[in-house]
C-alpha beads as a LAMMPS data file, in Angstrom:
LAMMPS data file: protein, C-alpha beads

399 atoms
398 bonds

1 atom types
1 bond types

-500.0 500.0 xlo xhi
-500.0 500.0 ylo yhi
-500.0 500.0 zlo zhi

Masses

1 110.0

Atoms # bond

1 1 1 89.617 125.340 221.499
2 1 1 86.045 126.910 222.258
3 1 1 84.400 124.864 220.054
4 1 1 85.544 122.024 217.622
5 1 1 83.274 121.991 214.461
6 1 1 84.019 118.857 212.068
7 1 1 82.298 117.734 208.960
8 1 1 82.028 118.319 205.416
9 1 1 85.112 121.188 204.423
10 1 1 83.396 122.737 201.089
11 1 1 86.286 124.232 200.237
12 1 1 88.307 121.945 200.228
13 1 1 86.071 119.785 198.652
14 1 1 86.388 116.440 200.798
15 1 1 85.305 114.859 203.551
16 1 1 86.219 114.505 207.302
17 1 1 85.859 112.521 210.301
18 1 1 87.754 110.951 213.637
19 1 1 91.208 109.308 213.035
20 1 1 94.183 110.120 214.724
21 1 1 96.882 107.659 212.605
22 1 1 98.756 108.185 210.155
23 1 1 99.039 104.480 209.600
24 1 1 95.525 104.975 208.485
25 1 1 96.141 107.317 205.614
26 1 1 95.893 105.986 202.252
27 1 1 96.312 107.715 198.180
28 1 1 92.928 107.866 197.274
29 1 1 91.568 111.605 197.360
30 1 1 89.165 111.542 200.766
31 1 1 91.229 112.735 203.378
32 1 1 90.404 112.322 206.851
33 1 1 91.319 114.597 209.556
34 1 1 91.319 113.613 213.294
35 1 1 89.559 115.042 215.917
36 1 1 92.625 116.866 217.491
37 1 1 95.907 117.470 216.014
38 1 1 97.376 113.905 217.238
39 1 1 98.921 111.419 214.619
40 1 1 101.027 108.861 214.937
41 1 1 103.373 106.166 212.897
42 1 1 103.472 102.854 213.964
43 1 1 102.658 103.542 217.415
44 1 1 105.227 106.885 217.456
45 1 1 103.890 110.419 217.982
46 1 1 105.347 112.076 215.392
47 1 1 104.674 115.530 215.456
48 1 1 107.071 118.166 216.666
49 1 1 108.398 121.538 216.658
50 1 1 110.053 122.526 219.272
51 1 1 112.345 124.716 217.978
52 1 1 109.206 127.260 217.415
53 1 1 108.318 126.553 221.366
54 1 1 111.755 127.852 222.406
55 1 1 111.574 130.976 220.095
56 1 1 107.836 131.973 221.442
57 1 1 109.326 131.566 225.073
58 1 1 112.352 133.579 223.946
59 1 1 110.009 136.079 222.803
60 1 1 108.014 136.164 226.381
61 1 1 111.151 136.478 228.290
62 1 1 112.360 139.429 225.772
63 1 1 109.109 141.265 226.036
64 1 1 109.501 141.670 229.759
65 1 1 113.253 142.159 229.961
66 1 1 112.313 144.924 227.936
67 1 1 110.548 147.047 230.621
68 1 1 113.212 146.375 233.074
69 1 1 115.198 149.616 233.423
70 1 1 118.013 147.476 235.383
71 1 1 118.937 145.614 231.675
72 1 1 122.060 146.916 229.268
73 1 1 121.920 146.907 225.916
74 1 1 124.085 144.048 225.805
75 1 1 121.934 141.949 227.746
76 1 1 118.937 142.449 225.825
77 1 1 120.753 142.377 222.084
78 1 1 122.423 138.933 223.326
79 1 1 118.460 137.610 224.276
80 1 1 117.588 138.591 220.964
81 1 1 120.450 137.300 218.953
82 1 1 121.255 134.373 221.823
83 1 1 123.835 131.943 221.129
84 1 1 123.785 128.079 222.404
85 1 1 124.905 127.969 226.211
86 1 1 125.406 131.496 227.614
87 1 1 123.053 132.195 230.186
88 1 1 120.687 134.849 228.836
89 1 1 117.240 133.749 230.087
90 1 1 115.979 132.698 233.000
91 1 1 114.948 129.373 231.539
92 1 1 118.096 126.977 231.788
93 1 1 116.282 125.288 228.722
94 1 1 116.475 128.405 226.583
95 1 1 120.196 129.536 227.726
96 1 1 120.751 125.766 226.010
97 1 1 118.986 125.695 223.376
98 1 1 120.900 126.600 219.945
99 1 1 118.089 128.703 218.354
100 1 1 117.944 131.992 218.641
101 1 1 114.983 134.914 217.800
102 1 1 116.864 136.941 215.381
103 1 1 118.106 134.365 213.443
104 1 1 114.449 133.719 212.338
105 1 1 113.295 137.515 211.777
106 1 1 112.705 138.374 208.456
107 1 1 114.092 134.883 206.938
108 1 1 111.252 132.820 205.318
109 1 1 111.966 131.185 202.197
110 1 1 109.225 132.614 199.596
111 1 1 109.869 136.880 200.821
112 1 1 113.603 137.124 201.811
113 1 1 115.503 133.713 200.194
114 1 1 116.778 136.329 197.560
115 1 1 115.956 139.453 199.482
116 1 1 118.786 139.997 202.198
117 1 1 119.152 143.374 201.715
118 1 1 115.080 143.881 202.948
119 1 1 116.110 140.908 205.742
120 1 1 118.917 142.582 207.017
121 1 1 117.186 145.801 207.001
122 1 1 114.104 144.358 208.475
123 1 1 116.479 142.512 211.451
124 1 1 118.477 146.181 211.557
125 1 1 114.838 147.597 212.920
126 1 1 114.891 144.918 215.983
127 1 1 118.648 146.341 217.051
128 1 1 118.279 149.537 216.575
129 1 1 114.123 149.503 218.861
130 1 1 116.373 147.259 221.303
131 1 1 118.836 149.652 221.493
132 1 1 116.882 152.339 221.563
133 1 1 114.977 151.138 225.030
134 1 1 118.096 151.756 226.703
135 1 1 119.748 155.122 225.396
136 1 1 116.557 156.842 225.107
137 1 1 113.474 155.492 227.705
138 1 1 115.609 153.914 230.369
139 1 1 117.658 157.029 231.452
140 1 1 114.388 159.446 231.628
141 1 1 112.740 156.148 233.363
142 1 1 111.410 158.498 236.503
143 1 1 110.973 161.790 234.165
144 1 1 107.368 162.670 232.747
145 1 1 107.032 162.309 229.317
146 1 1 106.287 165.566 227.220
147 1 1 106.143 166.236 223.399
148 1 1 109.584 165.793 222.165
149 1 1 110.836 164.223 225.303
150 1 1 110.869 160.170 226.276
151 1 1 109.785 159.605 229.577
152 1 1 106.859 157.759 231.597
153 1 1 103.428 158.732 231.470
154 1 1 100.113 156.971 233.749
155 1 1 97.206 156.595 232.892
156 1 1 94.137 157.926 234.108
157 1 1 92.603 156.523 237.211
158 1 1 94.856 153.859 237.532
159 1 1 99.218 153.216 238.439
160 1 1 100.029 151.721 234.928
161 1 1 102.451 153.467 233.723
162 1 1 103.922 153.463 230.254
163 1 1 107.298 154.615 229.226
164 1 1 107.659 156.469 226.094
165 1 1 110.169 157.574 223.227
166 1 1 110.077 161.107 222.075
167 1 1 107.288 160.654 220.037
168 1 1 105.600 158.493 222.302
169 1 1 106.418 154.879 221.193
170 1 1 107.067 152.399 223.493
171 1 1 109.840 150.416 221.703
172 1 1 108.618 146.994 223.752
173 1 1 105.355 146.991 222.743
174 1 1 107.352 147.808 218.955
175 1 1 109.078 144.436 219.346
176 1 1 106.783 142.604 220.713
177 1 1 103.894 142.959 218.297
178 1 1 106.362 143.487 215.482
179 1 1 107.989 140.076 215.686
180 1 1 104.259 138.522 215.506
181 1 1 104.867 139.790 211.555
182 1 1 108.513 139.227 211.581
183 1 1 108.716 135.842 212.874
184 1 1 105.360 134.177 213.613
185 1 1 103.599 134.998 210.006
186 1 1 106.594 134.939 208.504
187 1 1 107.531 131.756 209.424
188 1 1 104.604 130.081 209.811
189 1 1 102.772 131.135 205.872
190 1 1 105.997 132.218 203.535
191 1 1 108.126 129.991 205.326
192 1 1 106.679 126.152 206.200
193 1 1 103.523 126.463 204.468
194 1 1 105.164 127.270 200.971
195 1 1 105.214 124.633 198.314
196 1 1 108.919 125.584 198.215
197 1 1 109.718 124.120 201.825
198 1 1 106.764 121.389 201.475
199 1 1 107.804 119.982 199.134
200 1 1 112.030 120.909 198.704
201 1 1 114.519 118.416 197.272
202 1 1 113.131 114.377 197.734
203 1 1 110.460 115.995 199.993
204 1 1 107.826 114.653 198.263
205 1 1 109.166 111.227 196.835
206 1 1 110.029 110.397 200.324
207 1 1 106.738 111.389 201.469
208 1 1 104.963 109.278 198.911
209 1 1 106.638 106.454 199.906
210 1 1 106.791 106.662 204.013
211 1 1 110.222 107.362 203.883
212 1 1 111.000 109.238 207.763
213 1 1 113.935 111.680 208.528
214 1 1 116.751 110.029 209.383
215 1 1 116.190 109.385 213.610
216 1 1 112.868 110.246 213.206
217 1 1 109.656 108.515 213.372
218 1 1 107.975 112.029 210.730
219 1 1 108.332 112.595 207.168
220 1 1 110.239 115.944 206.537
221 1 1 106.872 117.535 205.129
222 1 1 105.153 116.433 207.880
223 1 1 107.774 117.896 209.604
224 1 1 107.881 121.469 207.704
225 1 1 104.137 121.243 208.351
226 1 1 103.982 120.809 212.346
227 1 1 106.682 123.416 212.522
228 1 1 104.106 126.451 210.894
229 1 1 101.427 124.590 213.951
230 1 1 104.438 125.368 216.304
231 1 1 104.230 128.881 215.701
232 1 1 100.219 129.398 216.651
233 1 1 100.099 126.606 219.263
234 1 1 103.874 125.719 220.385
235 1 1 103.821 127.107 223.814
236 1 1 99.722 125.529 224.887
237 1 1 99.923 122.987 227.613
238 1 1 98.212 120.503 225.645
239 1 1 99.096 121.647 221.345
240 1 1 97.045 118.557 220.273
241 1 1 93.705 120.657 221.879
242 1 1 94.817 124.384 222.049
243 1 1 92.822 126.553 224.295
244 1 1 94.443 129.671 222.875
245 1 1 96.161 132.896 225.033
246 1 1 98.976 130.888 226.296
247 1 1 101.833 133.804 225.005
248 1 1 102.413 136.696 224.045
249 1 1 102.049 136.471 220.647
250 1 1 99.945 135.280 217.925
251 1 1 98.191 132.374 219.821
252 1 1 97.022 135.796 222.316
253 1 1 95.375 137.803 219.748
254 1 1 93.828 134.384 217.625
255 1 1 92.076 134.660 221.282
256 1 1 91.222 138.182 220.732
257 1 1 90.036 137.952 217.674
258 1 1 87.891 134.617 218.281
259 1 1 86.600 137.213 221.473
260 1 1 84.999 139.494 218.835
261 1 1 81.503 138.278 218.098
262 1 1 82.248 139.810 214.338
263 1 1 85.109 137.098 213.788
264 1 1 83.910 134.082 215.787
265 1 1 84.661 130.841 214.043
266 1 1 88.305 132.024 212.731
267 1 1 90.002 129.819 215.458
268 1 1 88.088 126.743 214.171
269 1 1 89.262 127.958 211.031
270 1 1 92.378 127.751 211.470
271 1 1 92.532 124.940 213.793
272 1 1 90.228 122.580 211.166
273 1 1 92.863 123.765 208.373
274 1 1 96.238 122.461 210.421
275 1 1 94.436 119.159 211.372
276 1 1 92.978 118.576 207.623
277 1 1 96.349 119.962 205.779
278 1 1 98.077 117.295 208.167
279 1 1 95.823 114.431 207.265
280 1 1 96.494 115.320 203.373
281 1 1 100.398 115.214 203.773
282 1 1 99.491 111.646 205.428
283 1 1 97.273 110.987 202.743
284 1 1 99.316 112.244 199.800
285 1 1 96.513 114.341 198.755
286 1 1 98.908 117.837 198.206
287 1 1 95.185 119.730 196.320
288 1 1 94.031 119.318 199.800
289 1 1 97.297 120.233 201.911
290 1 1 97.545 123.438 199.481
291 1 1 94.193 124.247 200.001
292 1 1 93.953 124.336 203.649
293 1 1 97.523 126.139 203.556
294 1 1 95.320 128.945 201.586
295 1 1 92.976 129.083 204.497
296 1 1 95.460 129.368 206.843
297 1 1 97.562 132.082 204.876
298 1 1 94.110 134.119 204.504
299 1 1 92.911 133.323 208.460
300 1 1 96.284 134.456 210.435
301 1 1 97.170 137.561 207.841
302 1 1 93.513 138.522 209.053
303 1 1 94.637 138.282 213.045
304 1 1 97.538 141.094 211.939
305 1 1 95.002 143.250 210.066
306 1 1 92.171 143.324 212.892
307 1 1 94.798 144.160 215.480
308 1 1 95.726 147.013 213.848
309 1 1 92.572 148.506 213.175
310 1 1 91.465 147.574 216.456
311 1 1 94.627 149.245 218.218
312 1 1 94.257 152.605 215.993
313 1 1 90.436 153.035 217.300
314 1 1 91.302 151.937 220.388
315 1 1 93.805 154.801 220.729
316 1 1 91.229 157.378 219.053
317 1 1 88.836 157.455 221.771
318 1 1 91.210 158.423 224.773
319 1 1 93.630 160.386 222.632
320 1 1 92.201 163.519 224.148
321 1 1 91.910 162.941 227.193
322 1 1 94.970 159.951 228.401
323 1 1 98.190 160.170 226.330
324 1 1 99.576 157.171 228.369
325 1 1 96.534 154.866 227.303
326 1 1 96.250 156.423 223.763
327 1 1 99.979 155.983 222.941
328 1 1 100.163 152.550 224.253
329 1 1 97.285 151.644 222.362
330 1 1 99.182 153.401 219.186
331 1 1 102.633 151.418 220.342
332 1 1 100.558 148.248 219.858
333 1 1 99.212 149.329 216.545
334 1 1 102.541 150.599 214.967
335 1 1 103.823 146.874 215.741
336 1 1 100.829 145.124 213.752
337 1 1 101.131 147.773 210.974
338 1 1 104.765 146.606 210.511
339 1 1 103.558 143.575 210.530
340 1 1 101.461 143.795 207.140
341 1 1 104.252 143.173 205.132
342 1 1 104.541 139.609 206.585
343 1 1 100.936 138.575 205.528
344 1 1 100.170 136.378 202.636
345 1 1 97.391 136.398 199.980
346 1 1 96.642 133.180 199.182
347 1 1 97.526 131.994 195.984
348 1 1 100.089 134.533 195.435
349 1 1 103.495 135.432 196.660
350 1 1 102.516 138.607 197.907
351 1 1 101.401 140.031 200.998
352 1 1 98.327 142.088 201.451
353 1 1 100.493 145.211 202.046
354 1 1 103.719 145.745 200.327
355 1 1 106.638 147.140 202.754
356 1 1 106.837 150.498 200.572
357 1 1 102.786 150.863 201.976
358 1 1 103.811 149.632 205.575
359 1 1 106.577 152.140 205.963
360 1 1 104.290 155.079 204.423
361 1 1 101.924 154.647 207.063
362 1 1 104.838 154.250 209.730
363 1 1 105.820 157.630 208.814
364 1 1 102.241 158.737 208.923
365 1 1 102.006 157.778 212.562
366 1 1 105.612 159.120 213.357
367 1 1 105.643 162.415 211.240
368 1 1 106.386 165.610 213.487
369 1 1 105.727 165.081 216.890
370 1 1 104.638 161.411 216.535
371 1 1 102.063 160.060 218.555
372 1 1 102.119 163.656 219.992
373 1 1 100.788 165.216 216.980
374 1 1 98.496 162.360 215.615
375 1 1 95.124 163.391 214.688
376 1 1 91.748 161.262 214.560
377 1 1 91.191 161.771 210.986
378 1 1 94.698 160.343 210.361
379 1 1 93.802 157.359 212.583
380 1 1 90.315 156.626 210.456
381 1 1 91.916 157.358 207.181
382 1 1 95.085 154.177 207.812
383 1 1 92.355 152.087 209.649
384 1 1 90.329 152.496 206.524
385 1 1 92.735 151.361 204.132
386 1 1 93.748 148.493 205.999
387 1 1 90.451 147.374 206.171
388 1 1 89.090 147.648 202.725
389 1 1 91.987 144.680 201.445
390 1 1 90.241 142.476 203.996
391 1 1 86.111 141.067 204.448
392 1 1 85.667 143.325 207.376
393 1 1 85.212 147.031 208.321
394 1 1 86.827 149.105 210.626
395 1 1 83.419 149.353 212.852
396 1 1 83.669 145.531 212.919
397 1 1 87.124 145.686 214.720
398 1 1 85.880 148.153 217.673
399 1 1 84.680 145.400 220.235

Bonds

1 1 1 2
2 1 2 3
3 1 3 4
4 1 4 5
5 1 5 6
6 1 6 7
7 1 7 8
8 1 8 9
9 1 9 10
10 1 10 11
11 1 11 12
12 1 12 13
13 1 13 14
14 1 14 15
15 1 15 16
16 1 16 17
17 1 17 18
18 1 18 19
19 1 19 20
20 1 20 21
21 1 21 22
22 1 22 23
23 1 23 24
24 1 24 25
25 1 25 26
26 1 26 27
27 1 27 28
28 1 28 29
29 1 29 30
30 1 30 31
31 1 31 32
32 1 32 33
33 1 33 34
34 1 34 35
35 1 35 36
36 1 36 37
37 1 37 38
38 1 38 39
39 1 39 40
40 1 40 41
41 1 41 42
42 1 42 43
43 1 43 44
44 1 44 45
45 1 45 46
46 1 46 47
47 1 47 48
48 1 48 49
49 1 49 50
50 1 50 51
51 1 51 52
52 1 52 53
53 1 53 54
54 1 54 55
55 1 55 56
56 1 56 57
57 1 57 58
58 1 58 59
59 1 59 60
60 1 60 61
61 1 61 62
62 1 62 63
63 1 63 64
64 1 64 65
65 1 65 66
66 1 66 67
67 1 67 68
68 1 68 69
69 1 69 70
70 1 70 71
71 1 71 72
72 1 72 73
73 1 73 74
74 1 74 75
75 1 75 76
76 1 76 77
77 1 77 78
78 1 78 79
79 1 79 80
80 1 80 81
81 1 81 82
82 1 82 83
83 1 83 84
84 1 84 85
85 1 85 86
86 1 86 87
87 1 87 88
88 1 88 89
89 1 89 90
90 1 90 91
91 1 91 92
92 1 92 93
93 1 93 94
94 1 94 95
95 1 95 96
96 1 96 97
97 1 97 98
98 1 98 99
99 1 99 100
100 1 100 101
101 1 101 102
102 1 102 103
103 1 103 104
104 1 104 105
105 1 105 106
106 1 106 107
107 1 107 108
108 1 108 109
109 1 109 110
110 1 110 111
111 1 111 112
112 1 112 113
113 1 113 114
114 1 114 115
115 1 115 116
116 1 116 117
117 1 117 118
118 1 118 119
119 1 119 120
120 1 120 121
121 1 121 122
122 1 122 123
123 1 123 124
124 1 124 125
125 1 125 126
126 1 126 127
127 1 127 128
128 1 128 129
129 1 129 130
130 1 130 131
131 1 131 132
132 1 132 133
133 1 133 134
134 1 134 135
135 1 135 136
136 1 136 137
137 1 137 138
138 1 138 139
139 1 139 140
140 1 140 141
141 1 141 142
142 1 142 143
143 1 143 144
144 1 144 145
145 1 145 146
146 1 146 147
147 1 147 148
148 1 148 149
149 1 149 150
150 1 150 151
151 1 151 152
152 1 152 153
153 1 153 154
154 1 154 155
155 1 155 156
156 1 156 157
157 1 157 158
158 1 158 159
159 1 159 160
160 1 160 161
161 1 161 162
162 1 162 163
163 1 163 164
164 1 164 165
165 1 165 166
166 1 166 167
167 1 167 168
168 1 168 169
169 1 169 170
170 1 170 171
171 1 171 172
172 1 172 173
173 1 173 174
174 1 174 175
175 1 175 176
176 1 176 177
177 1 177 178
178 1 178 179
179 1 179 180
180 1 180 181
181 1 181 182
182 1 182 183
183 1 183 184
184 1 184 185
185 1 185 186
186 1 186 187
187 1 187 188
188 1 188 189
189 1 189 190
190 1 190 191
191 1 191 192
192 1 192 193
193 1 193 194
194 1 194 195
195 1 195 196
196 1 196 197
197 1 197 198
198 1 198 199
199 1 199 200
200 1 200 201
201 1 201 202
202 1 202 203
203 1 203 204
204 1 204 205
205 1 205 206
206 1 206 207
207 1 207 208
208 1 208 209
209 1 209 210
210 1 210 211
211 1 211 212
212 1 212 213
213 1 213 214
214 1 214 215
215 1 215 216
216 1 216 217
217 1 217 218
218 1 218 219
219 1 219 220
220 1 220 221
221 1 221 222
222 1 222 223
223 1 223 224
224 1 224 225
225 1 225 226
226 1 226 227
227 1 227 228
228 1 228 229
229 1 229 230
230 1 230 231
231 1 231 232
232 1 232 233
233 1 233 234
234 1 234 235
235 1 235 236
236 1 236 237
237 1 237 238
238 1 238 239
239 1 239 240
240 1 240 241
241 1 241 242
242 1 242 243
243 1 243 244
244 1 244 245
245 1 245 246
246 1 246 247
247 1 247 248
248 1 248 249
249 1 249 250
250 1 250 251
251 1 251 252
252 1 252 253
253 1 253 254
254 1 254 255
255 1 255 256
256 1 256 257
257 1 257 258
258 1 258 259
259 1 259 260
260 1 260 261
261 1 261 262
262 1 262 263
263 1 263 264
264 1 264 265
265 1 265 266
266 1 266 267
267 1 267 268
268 1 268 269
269 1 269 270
270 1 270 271
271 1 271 272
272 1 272 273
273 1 273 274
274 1 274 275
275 1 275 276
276 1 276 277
277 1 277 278
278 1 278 279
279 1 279 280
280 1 280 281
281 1 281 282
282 1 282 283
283 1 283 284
284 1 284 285
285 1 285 286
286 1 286 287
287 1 287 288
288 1 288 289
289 1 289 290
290 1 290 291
291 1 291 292
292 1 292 293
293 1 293 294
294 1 294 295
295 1 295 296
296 1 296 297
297 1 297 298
298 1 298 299
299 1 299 300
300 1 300 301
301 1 301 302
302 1 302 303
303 1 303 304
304 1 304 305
305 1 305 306
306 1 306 307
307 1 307 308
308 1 308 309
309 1 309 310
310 1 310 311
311 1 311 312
312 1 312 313
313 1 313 314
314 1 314 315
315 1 315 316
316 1 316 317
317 1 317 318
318 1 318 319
319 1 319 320
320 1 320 321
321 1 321 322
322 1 322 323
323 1 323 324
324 1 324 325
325 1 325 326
326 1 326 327
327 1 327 328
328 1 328 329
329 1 329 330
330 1 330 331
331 1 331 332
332 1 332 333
333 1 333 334
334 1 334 335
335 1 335 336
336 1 336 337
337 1 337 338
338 1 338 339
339 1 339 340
340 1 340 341
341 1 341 342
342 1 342 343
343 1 343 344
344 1 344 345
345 1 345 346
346 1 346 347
347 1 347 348
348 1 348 349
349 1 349 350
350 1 350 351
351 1 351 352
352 1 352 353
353 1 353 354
354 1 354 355
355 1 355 356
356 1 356 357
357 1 357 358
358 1 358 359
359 1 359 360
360 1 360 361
361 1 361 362
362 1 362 363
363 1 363 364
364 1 364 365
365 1 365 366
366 1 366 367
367 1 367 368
368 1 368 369
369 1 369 370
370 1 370 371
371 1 371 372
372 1 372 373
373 1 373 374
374 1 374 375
375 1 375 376
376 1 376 377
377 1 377 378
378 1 378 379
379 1 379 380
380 1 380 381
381 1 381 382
382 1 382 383
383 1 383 384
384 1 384 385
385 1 385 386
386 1 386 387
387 1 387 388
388 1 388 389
389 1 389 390
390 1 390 391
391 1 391 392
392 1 392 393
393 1 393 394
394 1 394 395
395 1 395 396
396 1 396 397
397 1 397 398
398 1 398 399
């Protein structure tokens, strides 16, 4: 982390310093949070989550099977949808592993508990992107892209080439940013950062009264907690003191994001909110836990909505003159788009952009031609609407 800022938390209304134990948490209403996300129980680390490690490196090894032409369909559905022992990765520790990406897409427990038809439409999207990469891009692999026909196209003064649907989408840069909404958000602020996992069944009673998972040296809420960390900071060397860009996914554009002098501080933000939230579950102080859940819920959703901005003016300023940059630019913003409809508002059980809204401005981007046909008013008009649920403007996002 660039900087670590501690001290007095307004909003949350209590105060903070250095510990790093849980044996030092007590019931009275100051929490303390430690300097780094560290805590302990008689001795025992006891914070974990790798399950959401081993999904972020599935993720990084799906991304880049992706632009290998020499993959089947079948090989890259079976990374996405991977089952415990068969050898899909190059990691021996993923082929082992019994988690799998799709499994998690789409499933938190506050947006699709009771909503499988939107889930199973939602994990439909993956197969049929996944699919796509291999009956539509891979065969015209060598063939120049034109309107109405997938291909590759380079970009301008440089080899990079990107490879292209018929309208110009890239379906890997689809996945990729899409399952930053899918899984990531959804995971991390509908999923273990709802009251309704927090604090599920004896949750709380055996949290009250120190009572670990059975085998384990963590309460299950501090479990369900450390899981939603997993998802930002599961694949840094060090997670206790996460220097951020260390995948391809969310922890990569927090970095981003933190980059732009407009949003500097949001990684502290965040970072302050998982340490202090922790401390309150140790404490037994659930005001504070909720309220640094709220931060956290506003913070990331922000990371989504920037992107896409970012990506759509990106793509305006080269859209005359380099298709390949502009539509790989407009690739990366069709993924964050679709992944509005995993924000959160805090407070609510909504997210800042309904999927009805989401898909309206899919078809915006994808109407005729596509990417081909996109015009700069069209890209200002989206980016403007994005925008104006969120504390920034679109100018704000062009850095």
């Amino acid at each position: 982390m660039k900087k670590l800022v501690l001290g007095l938390l307004v909003t949350a209304g209590v105060l903070t310093s250095c510990s790093s134990d849980d044996d030092n948490g007590s019931a009275d209403s100051q929490v303390v949070a430690p300097a780094t996300y560290a805590f302990t129980r008689d001795g025992n680390a006891t914070v974990s989550f790798g399950g959401q490690t081993t999904r972020i490196q599935m993720g990084d090894e799906l991304t880049s099977a992706l632009k290998d032409n020499s993959r089947t369909q079948e090989q890259l559905a079976a990374m996405f949808a991977h089952t415990e022992g068969a050898n899909n990765f190059m990691d021996t520790n993923l082929n082992a592993s019994d988690k799998s990406i799709r499994s998690k897409v789409a499933a938190s427990e506050d947006y699709f508990s009771a909503n499988t038809t939107v889930s199973n439409a939602i994990k439909a999207d993956f197969d049929s992107w996944i699919t796509a990469q291999t009956t539509e891009v891979f065969p015209n692999w060598n063939v120049t892209a034109t309107q109405g026909n997938a291909g590759k196209l380079e970009e301008l003064g440089s080899n990079t080439a990107r490879y292209v649907n018929a309208n110009g989408l890239e379906y890997d840069q689809a996945v990729g940013k899409s399952l930053i909404g899918a899984l990531m958000t959804d995971q991390m602020l509908n999923n273990y950062l709802s009251p309704a996992v927090l604090d599920a069944g004896d949750n709380r009673t055996n949290n009250d009264n120190d009572i670990v998972a059975e085998g384990k040296s963590y309460t299950t809420m501090e479990h369900k907690w450390d899981e939603a960390y997993g998802y930002l900071y599961g694949n840094e060397e060090t997670p206790a003191t996460p220097q951020l860009n260390r995948d391809g996914f969310l922890n990569k554009y927090l970095d981003r994001v933190e980059n732009d002098t407009d949003f500097a501080g949001i990684a502290d933000d965040i970072y302050n909110a998982f340490k202090l939230g922790r401390a309150a579950i140790v404490a037994k102080n659930y005001e504070v836990r909720d309220a640094q859940a709220a931060i956290i819920k506003e913070k990331v959703s922000m990371i989504v909505a920037i992107r896409a901005v970012y990506y759509l003016q990106s793509a305006k300023t080269v859209l005359a003159t380099d298709k390949a940059a502009a539509f790989h630019d407009l690739s990366e913003g069709f993924g964050f788009i679709y992944s509005l409809q995993f924000t959160r508002k805090p407070d609510t059980n909504a997210p800042y952009f309904s999927k009805t809204e989401v898909d309206g401005y899919l078809s915006q981007l994808m109407a005729g031609n596509g990417f081909w046909d996109i015009t700069p008013d069209t890209l200002d008009q989206i980016s403007d609407a994005i925008a104006s649920r969120f504390a920034f403007t679109t100018a704000q996002t062009i850095n």
